[in-house]
Backbone as CSV, one residue per row, in Angstrom:
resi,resn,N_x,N_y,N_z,CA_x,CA_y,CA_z,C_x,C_y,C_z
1,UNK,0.861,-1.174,0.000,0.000,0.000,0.000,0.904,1.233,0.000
2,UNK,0.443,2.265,-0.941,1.575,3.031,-1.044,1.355,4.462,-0.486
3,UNK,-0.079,4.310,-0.478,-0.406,5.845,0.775,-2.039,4.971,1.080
4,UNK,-2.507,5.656,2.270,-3.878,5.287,2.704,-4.521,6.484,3.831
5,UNK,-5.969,6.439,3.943,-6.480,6.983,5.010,-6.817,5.747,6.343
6,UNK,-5.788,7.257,7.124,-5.902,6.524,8.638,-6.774,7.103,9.556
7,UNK,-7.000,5.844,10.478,-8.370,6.290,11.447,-7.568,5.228,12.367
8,UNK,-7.808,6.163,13.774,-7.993,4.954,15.059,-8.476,5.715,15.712
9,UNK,-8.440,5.315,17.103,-9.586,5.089,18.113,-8.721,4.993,19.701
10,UNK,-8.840,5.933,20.597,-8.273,5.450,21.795,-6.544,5.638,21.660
11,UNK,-5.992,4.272,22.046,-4.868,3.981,22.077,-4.493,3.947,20.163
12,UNK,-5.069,3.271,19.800,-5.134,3.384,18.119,-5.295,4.553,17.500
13,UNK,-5.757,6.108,17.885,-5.779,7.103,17.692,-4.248,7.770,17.489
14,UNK,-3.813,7.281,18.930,-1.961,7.872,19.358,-1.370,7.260,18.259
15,UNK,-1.330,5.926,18.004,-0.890,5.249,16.881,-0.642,5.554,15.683
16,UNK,-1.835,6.422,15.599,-2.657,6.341,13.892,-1.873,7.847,14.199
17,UNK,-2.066,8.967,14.844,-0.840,10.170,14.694,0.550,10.190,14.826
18,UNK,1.341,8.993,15.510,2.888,8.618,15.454,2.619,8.174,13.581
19,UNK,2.426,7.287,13.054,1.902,6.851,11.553,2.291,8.104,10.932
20,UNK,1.350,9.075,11.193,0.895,10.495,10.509,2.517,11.306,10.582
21,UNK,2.654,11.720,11.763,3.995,12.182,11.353,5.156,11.737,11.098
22,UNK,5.495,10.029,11.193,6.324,9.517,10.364,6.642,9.123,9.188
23,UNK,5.591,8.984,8.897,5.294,8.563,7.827,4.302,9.643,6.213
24,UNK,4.350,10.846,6.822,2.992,11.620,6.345,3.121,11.789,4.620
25,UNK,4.079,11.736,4.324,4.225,11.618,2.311,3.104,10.212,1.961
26,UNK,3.110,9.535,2.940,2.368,7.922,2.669,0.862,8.015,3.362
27,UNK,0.388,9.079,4.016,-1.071,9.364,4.508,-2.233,10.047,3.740
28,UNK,-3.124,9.657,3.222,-3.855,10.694,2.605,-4.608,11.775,3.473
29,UNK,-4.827,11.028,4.939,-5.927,11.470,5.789,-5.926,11.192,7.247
30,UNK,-6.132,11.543,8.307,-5.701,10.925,9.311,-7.144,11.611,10.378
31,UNK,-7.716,10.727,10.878,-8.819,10.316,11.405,-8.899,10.132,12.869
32,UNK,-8.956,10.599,14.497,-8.834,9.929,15.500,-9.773,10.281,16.376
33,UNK,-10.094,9.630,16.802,-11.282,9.311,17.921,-11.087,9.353,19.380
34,UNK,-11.713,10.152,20.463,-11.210,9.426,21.393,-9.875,9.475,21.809
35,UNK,-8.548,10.374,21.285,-7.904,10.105,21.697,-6.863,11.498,22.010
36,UNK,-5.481,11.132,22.594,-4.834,12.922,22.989,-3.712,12.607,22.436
37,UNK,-2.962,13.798,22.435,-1.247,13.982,21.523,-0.355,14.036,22.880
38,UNK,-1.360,13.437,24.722,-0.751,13.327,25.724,-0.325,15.364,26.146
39,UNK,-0.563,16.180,25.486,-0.074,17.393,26.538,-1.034,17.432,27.482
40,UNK,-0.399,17.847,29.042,-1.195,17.642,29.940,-1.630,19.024,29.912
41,UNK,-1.566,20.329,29.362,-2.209,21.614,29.418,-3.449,21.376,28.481
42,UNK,-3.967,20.325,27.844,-5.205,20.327,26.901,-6.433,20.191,28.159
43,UNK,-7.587,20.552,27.880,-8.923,20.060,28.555,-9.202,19.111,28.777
44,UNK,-9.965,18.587,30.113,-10.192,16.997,29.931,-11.161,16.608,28.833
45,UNK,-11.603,15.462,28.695,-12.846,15.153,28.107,-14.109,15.554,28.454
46,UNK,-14.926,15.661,28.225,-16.351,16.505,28.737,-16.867,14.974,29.834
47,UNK,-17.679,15.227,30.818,-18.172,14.357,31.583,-18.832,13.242,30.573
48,UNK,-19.976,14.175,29.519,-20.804,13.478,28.329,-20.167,12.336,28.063
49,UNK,-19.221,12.315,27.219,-18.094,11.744,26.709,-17.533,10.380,27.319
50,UNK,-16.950,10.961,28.627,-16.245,10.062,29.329,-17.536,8.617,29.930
51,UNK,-18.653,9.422,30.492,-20.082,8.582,30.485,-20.138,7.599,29.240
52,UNK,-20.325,8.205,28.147,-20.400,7.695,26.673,-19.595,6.143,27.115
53,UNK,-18.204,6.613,26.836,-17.414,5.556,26.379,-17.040,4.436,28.151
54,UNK,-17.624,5.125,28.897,-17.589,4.525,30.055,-18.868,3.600,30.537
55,UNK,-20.036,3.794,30.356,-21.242,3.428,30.541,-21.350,1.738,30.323
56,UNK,-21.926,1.139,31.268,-22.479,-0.136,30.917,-22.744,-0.838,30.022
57,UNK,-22.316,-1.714,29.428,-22.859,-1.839,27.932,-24.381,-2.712,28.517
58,UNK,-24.673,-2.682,27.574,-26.563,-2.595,27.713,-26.776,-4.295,26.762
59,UNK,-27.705,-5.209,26.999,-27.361,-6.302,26.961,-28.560,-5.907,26.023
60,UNK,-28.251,-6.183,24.340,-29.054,-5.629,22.806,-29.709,-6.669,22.302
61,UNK,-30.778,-6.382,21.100,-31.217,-7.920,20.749,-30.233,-7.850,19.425
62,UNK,-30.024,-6.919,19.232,-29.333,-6.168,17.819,-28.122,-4.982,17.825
63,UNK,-27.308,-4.714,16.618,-26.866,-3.677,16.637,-27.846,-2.502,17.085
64,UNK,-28.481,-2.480,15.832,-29.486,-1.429,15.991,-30.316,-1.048,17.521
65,UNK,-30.483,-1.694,18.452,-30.660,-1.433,19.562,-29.724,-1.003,20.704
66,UNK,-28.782,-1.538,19.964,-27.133,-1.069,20.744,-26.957,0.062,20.567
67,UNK,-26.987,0.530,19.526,-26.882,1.852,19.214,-27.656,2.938,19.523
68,UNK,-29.229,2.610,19.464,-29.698,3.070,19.871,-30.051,3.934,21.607
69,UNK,-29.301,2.612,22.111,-28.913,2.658,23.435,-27.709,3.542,24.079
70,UNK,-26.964,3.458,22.956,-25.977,4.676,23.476,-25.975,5.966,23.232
71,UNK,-27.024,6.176,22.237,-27.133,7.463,21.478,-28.258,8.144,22.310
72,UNK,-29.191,7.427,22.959,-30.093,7.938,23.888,-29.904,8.912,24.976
C-alpha cells in the first residue's frame, strides 16, 4: 500500500498520529477518535463523553438497539 487513510480510536488514535507524522508523504488522511497527543495543558474530556465511552454496555437484541442505546 503506497499511501492510505488513517483512522484509530483510543490507544489506536496515538498510533494512527505517530503513523501520521512519520510517515505523512504515505497518509492521505488521518482520522482519530477518542484520543490525545498526551499534553497535559489540553482540557479533559467533557463528563458526556467520558459517560459515553464509560457506561455499561446494555445487553441488545441487535446492533441497531445497541446503538440506539448509546445514542439515547
Amino acid at each position: 500500500i503506497q499511501k492510505a487513510h488513517i483512522v484509530g480510536i483510543s490507544m489506536g488514535g496515538m498510533i494512527a498520529q505517530l503513523v501520521a507524522a512519520n510517515y505523512a508523504n504515505r497518509v492521505l488522511s488521518l482520522i482519530c477518535f477518542a484520543t490525545s497527543s498526551g499534553e497535559p495543558k489540553l482540557p479533559p474530556a467533557k463528563p458526556e463523553v467520558m459517560n459515553f465511552f464509560f457506561s455499561p454496555k446494555r445487553k441488545s437484541e441487535n446492533m441497531s438497539d445497541y446503538v440506539d442505546d448509546k445514542i439515547a
